[in-house]
Rosetta silent file (secondary structure, phi, psi, omega in degrees, C-alpha in Angstrom):
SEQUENCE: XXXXXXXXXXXXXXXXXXXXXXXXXXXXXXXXXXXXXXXXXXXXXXXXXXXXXXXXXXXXXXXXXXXXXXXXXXXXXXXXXXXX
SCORE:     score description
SCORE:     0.000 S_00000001
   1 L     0.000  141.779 -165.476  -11.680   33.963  -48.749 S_00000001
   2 L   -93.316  144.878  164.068   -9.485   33.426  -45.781 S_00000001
   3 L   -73.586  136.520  156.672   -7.696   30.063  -44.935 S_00000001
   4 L  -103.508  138.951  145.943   -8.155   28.684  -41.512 S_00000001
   5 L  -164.474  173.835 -174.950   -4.943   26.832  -40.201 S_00000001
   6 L   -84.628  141.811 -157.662   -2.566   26.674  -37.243 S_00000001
   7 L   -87.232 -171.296 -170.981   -0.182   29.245  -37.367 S_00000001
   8 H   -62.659  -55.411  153.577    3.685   27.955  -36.338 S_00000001
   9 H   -24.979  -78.658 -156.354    3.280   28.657  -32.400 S_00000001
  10 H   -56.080  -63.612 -171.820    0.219   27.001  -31.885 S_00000001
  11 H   -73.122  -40.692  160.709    1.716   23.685  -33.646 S_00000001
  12 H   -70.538   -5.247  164.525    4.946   23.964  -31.402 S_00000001
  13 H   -72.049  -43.556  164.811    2.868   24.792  -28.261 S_00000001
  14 H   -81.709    3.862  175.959    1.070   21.383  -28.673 S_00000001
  15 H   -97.941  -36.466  152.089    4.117   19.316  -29.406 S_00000001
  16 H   -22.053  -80.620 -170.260    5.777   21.042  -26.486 S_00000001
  17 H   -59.017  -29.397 -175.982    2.282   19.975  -24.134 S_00000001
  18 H   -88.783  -73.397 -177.759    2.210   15.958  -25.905 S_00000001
  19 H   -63.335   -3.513  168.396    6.217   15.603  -24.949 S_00000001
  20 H   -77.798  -47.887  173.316    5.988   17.121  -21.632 S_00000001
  21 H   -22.898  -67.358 -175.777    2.809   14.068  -21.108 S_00000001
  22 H   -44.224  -52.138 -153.459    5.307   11.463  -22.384 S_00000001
  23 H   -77.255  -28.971  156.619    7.773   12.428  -20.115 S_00000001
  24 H   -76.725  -29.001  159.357    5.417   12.469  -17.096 S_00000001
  25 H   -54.332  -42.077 -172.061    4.127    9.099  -18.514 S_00000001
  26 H   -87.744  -31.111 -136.187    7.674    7.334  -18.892 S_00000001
  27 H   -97.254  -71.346  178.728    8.530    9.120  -15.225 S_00000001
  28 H   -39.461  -46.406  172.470    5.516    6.959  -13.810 S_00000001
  29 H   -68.827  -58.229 -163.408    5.455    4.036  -15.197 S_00000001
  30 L    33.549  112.048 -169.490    9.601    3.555  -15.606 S_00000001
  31 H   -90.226   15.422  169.215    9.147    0.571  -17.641 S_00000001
  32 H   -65.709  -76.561 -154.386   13.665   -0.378  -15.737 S_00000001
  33 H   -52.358  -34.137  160.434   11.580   -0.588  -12.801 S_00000001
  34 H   -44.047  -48.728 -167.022    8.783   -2.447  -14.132 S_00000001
  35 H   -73.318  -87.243  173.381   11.366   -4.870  -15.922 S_00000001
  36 H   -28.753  -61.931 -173.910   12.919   -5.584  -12.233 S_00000001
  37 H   -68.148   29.285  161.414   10.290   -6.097  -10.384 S_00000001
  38 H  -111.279  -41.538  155.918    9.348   -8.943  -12.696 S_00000001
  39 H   -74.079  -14.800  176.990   12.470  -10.363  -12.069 S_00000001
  40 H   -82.964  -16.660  171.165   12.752  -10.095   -8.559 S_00000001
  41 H   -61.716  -72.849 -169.931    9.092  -11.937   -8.847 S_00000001
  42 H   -58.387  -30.005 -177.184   10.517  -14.947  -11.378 S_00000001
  43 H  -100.237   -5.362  156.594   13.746  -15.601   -8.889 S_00000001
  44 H   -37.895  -61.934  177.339   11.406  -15.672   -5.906 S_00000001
  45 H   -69.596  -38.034  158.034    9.385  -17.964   -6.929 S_00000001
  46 H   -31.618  -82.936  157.316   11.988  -19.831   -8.228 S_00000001
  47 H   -26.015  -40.828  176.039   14.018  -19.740   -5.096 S_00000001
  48 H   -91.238  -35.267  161.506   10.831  -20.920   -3.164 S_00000001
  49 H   -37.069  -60.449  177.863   10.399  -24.092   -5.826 S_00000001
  50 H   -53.362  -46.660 -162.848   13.850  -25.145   -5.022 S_00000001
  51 H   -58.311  -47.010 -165.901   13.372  -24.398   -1.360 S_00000001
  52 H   -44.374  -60.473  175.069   10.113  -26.923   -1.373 S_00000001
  53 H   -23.345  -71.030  176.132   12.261  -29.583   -3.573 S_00000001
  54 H   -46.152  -59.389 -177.104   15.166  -29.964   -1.092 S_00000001
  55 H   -46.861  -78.803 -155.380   12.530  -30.188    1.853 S_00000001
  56 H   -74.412   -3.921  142.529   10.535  -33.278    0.448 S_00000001
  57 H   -69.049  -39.663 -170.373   13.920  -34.669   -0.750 S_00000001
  58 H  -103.986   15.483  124.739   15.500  -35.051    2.450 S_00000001
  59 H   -47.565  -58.302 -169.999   11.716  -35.838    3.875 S_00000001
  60 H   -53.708  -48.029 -139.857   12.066  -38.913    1.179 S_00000001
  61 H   -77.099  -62.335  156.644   15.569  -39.348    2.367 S_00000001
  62 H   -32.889  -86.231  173.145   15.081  -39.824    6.007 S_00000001
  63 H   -19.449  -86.135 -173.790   12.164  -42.148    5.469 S_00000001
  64 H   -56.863  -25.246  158.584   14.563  -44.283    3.586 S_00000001
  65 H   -49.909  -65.812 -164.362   17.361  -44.451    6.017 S_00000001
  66 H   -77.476   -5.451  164.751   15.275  -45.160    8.576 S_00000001
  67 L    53.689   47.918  145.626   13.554  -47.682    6.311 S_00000001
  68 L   -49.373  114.089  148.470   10.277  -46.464    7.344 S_00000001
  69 L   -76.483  163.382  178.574    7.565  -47.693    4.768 S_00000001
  70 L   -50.003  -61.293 -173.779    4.511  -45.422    3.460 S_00000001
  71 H   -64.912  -17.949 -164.766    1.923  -47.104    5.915 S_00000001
  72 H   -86.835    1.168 -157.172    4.493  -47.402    9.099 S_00000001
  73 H  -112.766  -61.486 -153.979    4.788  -43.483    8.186 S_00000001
  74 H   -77.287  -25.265 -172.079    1.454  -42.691    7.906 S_00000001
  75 H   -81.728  -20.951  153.903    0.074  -44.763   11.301 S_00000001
  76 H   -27.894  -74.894  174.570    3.012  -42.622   12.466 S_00000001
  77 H   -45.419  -74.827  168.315    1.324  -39.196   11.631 S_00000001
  78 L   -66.200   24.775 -145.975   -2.039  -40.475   12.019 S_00000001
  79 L   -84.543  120.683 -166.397   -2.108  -43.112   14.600 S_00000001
  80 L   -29.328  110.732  173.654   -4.988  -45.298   14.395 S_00000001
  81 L   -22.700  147.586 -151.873   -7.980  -44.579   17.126 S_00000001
  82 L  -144.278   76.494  173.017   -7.999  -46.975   20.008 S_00000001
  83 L   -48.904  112.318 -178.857  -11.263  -48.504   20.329 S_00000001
  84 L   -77.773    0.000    0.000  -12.840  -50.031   23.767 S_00000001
């Protein structure tokens, strides 16, 4: 009776064909690039938080110099309809 198994070839032909995959897998993906572009996301957003902050502080800030109150601000914006 005969054995069936993979002769020596065969098993370095398919470890050959599975690390050539990886390496076209890792090529695609590039988990560096992946890793940046997550950070170039997180200081964006970041950077646009900050941006908003400063704006509606020196919105607030004005308003208080000019000692504007919330309603004299808003009939500002908004100014009330002018009925006949």
């Amino acid at each position: 009776m005969k054995k069936k198994a993979f002769t020596l070839i065969e098993l370095l032909i398919v470890i050959a064909l599975l690390g050539a995959l990886a390496v076209g897998l890792l090529a695609a993906l590039d988990p560096f690039e992946q890793l940046k572009k997550g950070t170039d996301t997180g200081v964006r957003n970041t950077v646009s938080e900050v941006h908003g902050a400063i704006i509606r502080y020196y919105a607030v800030a004005v308003i208080k110099c000019l000692g504007i109150h919330q309603l004299q601000l808003v009939q500002l914006i908004f100014p009330p309809a002018i009925v006949p």
